[in-house]
C-alpha positions in Angstrom: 24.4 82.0 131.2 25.4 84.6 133.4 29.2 86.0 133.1 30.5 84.0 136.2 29.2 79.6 136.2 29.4 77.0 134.5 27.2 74.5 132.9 29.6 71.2 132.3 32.9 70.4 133.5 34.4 70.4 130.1 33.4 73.3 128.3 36.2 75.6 127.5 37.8 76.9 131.0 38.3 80.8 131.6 38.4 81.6 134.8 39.9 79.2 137.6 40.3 79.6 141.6 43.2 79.2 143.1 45.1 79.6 146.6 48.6 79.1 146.8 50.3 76.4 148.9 52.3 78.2 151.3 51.2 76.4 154.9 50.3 72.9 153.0 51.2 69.6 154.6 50.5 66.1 154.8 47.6 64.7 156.8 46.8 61.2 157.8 43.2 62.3 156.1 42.7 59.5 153.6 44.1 56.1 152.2 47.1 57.9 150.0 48.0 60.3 152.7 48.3 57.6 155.2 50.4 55.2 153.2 52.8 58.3 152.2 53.3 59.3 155.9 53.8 55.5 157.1 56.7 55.3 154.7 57.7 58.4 156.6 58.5 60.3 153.3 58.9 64.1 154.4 57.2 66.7 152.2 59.7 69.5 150.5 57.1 72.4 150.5 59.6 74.4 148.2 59.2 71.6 145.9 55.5 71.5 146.4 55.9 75.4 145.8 57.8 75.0 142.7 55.5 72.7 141.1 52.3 74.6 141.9 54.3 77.8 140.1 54.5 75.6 137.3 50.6 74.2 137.2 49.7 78.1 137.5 51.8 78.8 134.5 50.5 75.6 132.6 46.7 77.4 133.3 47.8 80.5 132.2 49.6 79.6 129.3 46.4 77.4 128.5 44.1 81.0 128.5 42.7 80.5 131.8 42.7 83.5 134.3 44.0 82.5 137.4 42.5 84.1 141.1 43.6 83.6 144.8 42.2 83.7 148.0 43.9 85.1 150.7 45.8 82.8 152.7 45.2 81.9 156.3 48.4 80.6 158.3 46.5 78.1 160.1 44.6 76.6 157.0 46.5 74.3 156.0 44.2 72.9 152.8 43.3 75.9 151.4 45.2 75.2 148.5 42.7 72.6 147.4 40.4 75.0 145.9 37.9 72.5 144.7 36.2 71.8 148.1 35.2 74.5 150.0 32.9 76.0 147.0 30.9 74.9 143.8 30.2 77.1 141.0 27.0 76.5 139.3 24.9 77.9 136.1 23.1 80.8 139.0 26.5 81.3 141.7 28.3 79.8 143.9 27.5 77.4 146.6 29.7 77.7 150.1 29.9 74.6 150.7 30.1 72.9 154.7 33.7 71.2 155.1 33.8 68.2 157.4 36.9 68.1 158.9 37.4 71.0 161.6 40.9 72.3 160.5 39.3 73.3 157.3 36.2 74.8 158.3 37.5 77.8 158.6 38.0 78.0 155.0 34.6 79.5 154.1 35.5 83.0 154.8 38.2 83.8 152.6 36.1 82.4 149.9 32.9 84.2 150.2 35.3 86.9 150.5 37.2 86.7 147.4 33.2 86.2 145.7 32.1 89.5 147.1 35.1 91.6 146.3 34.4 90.2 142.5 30.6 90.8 142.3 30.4 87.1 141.8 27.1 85.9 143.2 26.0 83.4 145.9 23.9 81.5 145.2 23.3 79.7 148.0 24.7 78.2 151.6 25.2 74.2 152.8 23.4 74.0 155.5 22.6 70.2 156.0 24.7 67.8 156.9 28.6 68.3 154.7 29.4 69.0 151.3 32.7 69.1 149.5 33.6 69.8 145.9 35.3 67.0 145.1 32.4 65.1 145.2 30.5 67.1 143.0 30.3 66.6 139.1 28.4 68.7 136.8 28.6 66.3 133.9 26.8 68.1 131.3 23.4 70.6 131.2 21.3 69.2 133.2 22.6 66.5 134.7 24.5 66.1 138.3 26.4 63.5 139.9 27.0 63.9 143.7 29.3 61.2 145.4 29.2 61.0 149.5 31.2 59.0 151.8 29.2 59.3 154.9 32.5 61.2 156.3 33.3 64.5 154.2 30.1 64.3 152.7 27.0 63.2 154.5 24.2 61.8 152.5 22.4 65.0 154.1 24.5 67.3 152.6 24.7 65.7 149.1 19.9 65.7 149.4 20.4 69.4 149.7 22.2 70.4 146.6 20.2 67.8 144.7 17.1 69.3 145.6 18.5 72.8 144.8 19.3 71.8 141.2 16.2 69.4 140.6 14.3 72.5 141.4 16.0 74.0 138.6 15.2 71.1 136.2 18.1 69.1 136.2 18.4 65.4 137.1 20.5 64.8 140.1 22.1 61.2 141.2 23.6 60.7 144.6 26.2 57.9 144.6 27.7 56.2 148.2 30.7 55.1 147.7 33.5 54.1 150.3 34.9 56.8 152.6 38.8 55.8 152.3 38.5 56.9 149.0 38.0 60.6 151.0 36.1 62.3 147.7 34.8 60.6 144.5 37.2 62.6 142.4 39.8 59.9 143.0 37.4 57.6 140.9 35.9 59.9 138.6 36.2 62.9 137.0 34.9 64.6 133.1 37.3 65.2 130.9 35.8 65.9 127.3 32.4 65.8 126.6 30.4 62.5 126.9 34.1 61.2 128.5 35.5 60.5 131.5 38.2 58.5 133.5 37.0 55.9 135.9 38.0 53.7 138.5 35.7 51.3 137.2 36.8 48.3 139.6 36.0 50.8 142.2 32.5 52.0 141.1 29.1 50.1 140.9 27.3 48.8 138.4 24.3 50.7 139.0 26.5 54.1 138.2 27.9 52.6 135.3 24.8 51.9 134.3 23.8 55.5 134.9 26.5 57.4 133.2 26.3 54.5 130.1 22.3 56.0 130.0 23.4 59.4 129.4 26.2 58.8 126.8 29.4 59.1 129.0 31.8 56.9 127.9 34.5 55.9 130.5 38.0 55.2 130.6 38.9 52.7 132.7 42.0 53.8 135.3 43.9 50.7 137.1 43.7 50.8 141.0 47.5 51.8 141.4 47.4 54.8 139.0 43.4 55.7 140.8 45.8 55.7 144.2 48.1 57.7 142.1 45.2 60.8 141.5 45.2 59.2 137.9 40.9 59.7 137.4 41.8 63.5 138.9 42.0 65.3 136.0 41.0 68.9 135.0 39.3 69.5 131.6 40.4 72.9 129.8 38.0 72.5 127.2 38.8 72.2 123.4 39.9 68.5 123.6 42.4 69.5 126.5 43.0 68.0 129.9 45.6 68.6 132.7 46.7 65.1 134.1 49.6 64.2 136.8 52.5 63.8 134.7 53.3 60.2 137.0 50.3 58.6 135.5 51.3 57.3 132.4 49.1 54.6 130.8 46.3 57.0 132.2 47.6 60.0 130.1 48.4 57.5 127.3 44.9 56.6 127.3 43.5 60.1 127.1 45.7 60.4 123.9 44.5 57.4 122.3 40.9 58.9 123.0 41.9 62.0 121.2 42.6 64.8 123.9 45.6 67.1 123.9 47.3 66.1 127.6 49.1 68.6 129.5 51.1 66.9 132.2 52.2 68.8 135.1 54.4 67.6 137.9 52.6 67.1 141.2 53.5 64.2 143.4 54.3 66.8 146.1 50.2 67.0 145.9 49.1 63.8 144.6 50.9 61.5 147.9 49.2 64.0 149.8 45.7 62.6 148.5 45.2 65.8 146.0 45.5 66.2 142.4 44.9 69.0 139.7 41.1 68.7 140.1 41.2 69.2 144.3 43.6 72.4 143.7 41.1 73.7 141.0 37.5 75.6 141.1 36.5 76.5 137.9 34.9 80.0 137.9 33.6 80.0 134.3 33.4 77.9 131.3 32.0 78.5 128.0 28.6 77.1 128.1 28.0 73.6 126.0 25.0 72.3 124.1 22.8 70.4 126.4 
């Protein structure tokens, strides 16, 4: 593998991007977001401040090199990291964001890659794509979720062809678009592991990931609308989970992980956990 890209999302984290939260709020965007602004629950953004200081430290202290993009006053979600690009094994993909206040987004990202040498490796152009749908569960193997509203089936074809052209097996998954991204039902976190909404997902997925060894933990509809399947694997029988989701996180110990637990309800009631405000930039490659 080149320096920058990743081939899993579990192999052992080292570089991460980040943008800080400075002009974050809450949007009426998705089914957590909505039920957090009808109970008219203000945000605190110094607390939401606070507790992304303390995630960044977490990383570090973890070994992983944190980098920012520049912020943009008006963007409000830049902070979530995870959408508006993909890493992959050959670059990065800049990705086409949906909704229009995020659009903007694109530049300070293929910014940051250029002023790093880190190469593109290619554009969305069909259709939307956002990282939080997309799962790189191990060499050779992809999982793209779309919603039909921040990913178009469109958008998902296109980065499936682009990998099956580079021999990898792709599988496009539909899944219900008040779930916003299908990193609220699913996400790696060790290899041949992940948490899962299973109530939530099909069987035919199921079926799927049970084909290609990935065993699944099964997360409980009030900790999934809590970001409790939005975890971020560090690698090295590690994972970063919302310290609020308990049985989740007790779970992952009973499987055998270390469990870092960061506060971040300031970001989860918002729809967003550790995995939305993360892109990985490189991981230590894994054995296919």
């Amino acid at each position: 593998m080149p320096k920058w890209g990743f081939d899993s999302e579990y192999g052992a984290l080292q570089d991460v991007l980040l943008c800080r939260p400075d002009h974050y709020r809450w949007e009426a965007v998705n089914a957590v977001a909505k039920a957090t602004l009808e109970a008219d629950t203000p945000l605190n953004l110094q607390k939401a401040q606070h507790q992304y200081n303390a995630m960044v430290e977490m990383l570090e202290g973890a070994g992983v090199t944190t980098h920012f993009l520049d912020l943009e006053s008006h963007l409000a979600f830049q902070c979530f990291t995870r959408d508006s690009s993909q890493m992959t094994p050959w670059g990065a993909v800049i990705n086409q964001l949906a909704r229009i206040e995020r659009r903007g987004e694109w530049s300070q990202v293929l910014k940051f890659y250029e002023a790093n040498d880190i190469p593109v490796w290619r554009h969305a152009t069909a259709g939307t794509i956002e990282g939080g749908d997309i799962h790189v569960i191990k060499p050779g193997l992809l999982l793209i979720g779309y919603s039909g509203t921040r990913t178009t089936r469109e958008g998902a074809q296109q980065l499936a062809r682009w990998f099956e052209a580079e021999g990898w097996e792709a599988k496009i998954y539909g899944f219900p678009e008040h779930f916003l991204h299908l990193d609220v039902l699913f996400s790696m976190v060790g290899e041949g592991l992940a948490l899962a909404c299973t109530d939530a997902l099909d069987d035919d997925l199921i079926g799927w990931l049970s084909r290609h060894s990935i065993k699944l933990i099964p997360v409980n509809f009030r900790e999934t609308m809590q970001l409790g399947c939005n975890a971020l694997a560090l690698g090295e029988g590690r994972v970063v989970s919302p310290k609020h989701n308990r049985s989740t996180n007790a779970a992952l110990r009973d499987a055998g992980l270390e469990v870092l637990e960061p506060e971040l309800d300031c970001f989860t009631r918002g729809g967003g956990g550790i995995h939305c405000l993360t892109m990985p930039l490189r991981r230590e490659s894994v054995p296919g």
